[in-house]
C-alpha positions in Angstrom: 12.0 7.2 17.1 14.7 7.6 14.6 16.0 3.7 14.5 12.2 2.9 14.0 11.6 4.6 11.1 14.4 4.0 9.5 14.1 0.2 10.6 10.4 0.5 8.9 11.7 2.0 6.1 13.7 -1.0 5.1 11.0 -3.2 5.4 9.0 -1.9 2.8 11.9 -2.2 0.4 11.7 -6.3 1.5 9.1 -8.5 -0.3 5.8 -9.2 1.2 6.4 -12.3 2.8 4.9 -14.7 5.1 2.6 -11.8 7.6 1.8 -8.9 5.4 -0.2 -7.3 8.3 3.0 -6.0 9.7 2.3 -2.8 11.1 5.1 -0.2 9.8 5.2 3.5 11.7 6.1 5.3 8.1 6.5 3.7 5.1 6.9 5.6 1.3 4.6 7.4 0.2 2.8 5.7 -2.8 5.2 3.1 -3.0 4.0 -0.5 -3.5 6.0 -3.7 -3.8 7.2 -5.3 -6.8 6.7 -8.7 -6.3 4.5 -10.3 -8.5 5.0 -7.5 -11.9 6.9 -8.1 -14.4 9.8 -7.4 -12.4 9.5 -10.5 -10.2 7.3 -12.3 -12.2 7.9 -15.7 -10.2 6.7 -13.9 -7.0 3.3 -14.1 -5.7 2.3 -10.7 -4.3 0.5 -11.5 -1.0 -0.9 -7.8 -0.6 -1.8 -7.4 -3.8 -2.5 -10.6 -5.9 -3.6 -8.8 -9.2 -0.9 -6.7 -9.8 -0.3 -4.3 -12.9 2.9 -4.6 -15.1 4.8 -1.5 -13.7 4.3 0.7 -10.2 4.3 3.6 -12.3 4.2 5.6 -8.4 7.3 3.7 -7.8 10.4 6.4 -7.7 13.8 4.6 -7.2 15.9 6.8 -5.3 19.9 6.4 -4.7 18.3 5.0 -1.3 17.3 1.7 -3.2 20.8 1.2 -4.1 21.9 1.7 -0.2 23.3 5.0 -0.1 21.2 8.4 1.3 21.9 12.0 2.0 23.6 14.1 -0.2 27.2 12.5 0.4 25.4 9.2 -1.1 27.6 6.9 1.6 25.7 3.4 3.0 23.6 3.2 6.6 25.2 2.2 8.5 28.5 3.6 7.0 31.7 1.6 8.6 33.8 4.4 7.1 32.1 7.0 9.2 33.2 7.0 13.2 30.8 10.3 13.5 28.1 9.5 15.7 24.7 11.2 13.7 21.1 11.2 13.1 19.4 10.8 10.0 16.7 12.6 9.0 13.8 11.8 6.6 12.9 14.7 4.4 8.9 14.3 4.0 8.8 16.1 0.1 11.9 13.6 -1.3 11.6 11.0 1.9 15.6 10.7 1.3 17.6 10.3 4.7 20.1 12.8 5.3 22.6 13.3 7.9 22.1 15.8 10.9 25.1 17.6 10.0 25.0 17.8 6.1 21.2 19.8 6.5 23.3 23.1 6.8 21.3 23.9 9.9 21.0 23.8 13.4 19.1 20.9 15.0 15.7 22.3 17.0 15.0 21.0 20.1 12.5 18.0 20.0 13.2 17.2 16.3 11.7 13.7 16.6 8.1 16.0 16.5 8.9 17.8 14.1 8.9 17.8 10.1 11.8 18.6 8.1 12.2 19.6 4.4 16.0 19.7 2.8 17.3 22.6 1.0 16.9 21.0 -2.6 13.4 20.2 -2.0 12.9 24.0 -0.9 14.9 25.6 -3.8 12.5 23.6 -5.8 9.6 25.3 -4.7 10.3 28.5 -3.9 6.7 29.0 -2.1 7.7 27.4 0.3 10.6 29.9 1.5 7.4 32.2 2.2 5.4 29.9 4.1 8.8 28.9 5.8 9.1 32.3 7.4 5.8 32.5 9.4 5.4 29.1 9.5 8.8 27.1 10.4 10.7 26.6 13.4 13.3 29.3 13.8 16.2 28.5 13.2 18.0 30.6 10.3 18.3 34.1 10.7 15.3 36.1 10.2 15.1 39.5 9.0 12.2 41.9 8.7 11.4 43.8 5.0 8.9 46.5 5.2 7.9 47.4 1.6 6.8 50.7 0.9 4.2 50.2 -1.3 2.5 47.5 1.6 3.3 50.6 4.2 1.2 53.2 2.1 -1.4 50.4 1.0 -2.2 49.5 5.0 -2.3 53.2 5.8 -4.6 54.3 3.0 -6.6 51.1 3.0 -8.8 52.1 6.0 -9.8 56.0 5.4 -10.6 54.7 1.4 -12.6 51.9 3.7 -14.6 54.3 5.5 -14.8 57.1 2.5 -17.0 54.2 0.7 -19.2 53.0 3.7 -20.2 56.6 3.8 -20.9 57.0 0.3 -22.6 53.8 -0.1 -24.0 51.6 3.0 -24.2 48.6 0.9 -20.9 48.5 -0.1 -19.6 46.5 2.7 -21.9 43.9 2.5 -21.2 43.2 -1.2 -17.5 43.2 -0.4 -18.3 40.2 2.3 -20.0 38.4 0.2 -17.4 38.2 -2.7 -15.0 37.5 0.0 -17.0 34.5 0.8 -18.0 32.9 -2.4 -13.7 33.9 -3.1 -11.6 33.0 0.1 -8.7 35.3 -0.2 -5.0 33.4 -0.6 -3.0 33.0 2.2 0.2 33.1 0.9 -0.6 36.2 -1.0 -1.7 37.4 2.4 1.9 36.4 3.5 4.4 37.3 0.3 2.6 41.2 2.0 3.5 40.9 5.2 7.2 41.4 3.8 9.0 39.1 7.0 11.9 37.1 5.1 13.8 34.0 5.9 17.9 33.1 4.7 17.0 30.4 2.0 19.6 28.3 3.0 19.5 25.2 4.6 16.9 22.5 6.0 13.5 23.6 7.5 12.2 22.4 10.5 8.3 22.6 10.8 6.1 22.4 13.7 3.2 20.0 14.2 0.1 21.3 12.4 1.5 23.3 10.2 0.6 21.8 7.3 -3.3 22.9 8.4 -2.3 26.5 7.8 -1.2 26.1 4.3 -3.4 27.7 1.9 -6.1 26.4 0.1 -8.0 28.2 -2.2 -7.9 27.0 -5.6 -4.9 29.0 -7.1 -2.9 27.4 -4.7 -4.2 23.6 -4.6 -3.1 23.9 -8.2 0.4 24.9 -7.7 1.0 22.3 -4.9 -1.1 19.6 -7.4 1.6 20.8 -10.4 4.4 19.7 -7.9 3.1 17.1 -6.5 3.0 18.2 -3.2 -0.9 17.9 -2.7 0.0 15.5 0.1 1.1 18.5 2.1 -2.2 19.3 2.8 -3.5 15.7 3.8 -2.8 15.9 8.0 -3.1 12.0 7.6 0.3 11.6 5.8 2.7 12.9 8.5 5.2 10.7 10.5 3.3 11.9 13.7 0.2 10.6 12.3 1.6 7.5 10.6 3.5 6.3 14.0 -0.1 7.5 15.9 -1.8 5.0 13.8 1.3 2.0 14.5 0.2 2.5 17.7 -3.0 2.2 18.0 -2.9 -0.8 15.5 -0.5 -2.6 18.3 -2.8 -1.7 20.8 -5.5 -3.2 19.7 -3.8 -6.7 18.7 -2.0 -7.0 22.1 -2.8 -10.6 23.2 -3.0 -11.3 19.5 0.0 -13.3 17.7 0.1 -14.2 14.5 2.7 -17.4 15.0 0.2 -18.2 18.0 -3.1 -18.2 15.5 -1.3 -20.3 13.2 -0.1 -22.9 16.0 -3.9 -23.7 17.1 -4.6 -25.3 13.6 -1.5 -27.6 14.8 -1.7 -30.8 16.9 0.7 -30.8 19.9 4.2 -32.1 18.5 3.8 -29.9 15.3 3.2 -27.0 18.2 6.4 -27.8 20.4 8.3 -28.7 16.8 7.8 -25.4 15.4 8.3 -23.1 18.7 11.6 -24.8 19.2 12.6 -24.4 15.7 11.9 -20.4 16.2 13.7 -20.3 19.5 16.6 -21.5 18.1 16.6 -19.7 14.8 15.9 -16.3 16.8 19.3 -17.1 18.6 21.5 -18.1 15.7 20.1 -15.1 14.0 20.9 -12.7 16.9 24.4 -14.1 17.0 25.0 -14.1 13.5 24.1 -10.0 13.8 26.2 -9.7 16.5 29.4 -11.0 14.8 28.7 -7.7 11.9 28.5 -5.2 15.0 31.2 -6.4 17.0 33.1 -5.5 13.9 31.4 -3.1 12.7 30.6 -4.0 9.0 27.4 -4.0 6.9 25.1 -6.8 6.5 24.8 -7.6 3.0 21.7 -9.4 0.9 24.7 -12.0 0.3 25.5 -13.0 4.0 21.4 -13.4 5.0 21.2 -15.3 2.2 24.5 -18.0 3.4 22.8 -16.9 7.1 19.4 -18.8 5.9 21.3 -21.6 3.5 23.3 -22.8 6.5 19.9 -23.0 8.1 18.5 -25.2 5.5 21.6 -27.4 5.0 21.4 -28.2 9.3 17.8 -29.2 8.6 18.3 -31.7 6.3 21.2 -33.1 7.9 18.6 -33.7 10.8 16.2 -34.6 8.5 18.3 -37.3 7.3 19.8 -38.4 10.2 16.4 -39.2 11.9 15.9 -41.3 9.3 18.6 -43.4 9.4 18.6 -43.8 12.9 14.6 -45.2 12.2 16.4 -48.1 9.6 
C-alpha cells in the first residue's frame, strides 16, 4: 500500500498528459496542476482548460524539490542502506521515515492515519482528542482533577434537589441541550486522562466521526484549516476505496484499446509494436538505475525519451531511402 501511494503521489506532481482519467489512490489535497497558468504558459491544461493565473491552494513543500521527512534527504536515498517505510502525515501530507516519527510503529499501520509531532504541537487540541481517540502507543497516564472529582459527586444530589423542587426543570434542561449540543472536547479536556505529547499519532479508522462538532469547534478546526478532518471522504482508506471501485468498473475497458478502433489495421499493429518495444527499453533503462542503485533524474527520462525520438527518425529516414 505504501509504494502505491507514494508512486500516486508523484504523479500528480507530473503534467496532465496524454490520459488524464488516471485513477490515483491519494493524491494532495487541494492541489491542482500548473500546466496551462502563468507558470507554464505554453502548456495546455487537459483537466482544466480555463485555468486561473495562480493555484492559490497550491503549497510547495520541500517534497517538490525531492526531499521529505524531517531529515530533508531524497526517495529513494542512495546514501541510506536502512531499509524503511515512509509515512504520509494526512495534516502536512509530508512523507516521513518510520524511524524519525519518534514512536513505535502499531500493528496494521497501512489502516491506519498518522499525524507527525509538528503538525500536533501545532494544534494543541489535538493532544486531547489524541488520548481517547488514538492508537496507544505512548505512555498514558491518568490525572484525576479535584475539582472534576467534587463536580461529578455533587452534580447528581444538586440534580435531584431541583427535580424535587421543580418538575419542570428537567425538561427545560433537555431542551437547551438540544437546540445547544454540548462540546465534545470539553466533555474530554474533564475526563482528565493525558497522553506524553511527544511523538507521531497513529489514529484508527473512524475516528475522525467522533471529533466534535458543535460550532465552537468547527471554528477552531476552520481557523486551522483542518475542516477536512471532519470530511470521512478525504482519508487514504476512502481515497484508495474509491481507486478501486473506479478500476473495477473499467475492467475490460482500455484506453490505448479505444483509441486503436478509430485506427485502420497497419496504424493498429504500427502503434502496438511501437508500445511493446518502448515498454521494454523503458523497463531496461530503470533497471540499469536499480542495479546500481541511483536516482532517476528529470535529466536521464528526458535523454531516455530523446534517444527514443532520434531511433525514430533514423527509421523514418531510412524507409525512405530504401523506397528511392
Amino acid at each position: 500500500m505504501f509504494w502505491r501511494r507514494m508512486k500516486s503521489w508523484k504523479k500528480k506532481l507530473q503534467l496532465c498528459w496524454q490520459e488524464v482519467t488516471l485513477t490515483t489512490a491519494h493524491i494532495l489535497r487541494n492541489f491542482r496542476c500548473d500546466c496551462g497558468n502563468r507558470k507554464f504558459t505554453e502548456l495546455q491544461c487537459k483537466l482544466y482548460p480555463e485555468k486561473d493565473e495562480l493555484n492559490s491552494l497550491n503549497k510547495y513543500s520541500h517534497n517538490f524539490f525531492g526531499v521529505y521527512c524531517t531529515c530533508s534527504r531524497p526517495y529513494p536515498d542512495p546514501d541510506d542502506q536502512v531499509e524503511d517505510e515512509m509515512i504520509q502525515c494526512v495534516v502536512c501530507e509530508d512523507w516521513l521515515h518510520g524511524r524519525h516519527l519518534g514512536c513505535v510503529l502499531p500493528d496494521s499501520v497501512e489502516l491506519q492515519e498518522m499525524i507527525c509531532e509538528s503538525c500536533m504541537n501545532r494544534n494543541p487540541f489535538l493532544w486531547t482528542y489524541a488520548s481517547h481517540l488514538a492508537v496507544p502507543g505512548a505512555a498514558v497516564q491518568q490525572v484525576k482533577e479535584e475539582s472534576g472529582a467534587d463536580e461529578s459527586h455533587t452534580s447528581v444530589p444538586h440534580k435531584e434537589e431541583e427535580k424535587g423542587d421543580d418538575v419542570i426543570q428537567p425538561s427545560c434542561k433537555r431542551s437547551r441541550e438540544e437546540a445547544e449540543p454540548s462540546c465534545r472536547l470539553k466533555e474530554l479536556q474533564l475526563i482528565g486522562q493525558k497522553r506524553i505529547q511527544s511523538g507521531a499519532v497513529f489514529w484508527p479508522s473512524a475516528w475522525r466521526s467522533k471529533l466534535c462538532t458543535c460550532s465552537s469547534c468547527q471554528e477552531r478546526l476552520c481557523d486551522a484549516g483542518l475542516s477536512f478532518l471532519l470530511d470521512e471522504s478525504d482519508t487514504v482508506l476512502a481515497y484508495e476505496n474509491k481507486g478501486k471501485n473506479n478500476e473495477e468498473t473499467r475492467q475490460g475497458h482500455d484506453p490505448l484499446m479505444s483509441a486503436l478502433d478509430n485506427l485502420n489495421r497497419v496504424q493498429q499493429l504500427e502503434i502496438i509494436h511501437g508500445y511493446n518495444d518502448m515498454k521494454t527499453e523503458l523497463k531496461d533503462f530503470l533497471q540499469r538505475f536499480a542495479a546500481e542503485g541511483k536516482v532517476v533524474t528529470p535529466d536521464d527520462i528526458r535523454q531516455f525519451f530523446e534517444q527514443q525520438q532520434s531511433r525514430k527518425r533514423q527509421r523514418v529516414d531510412a524507409g525512405r531511402f530504401y523506397c528511392t
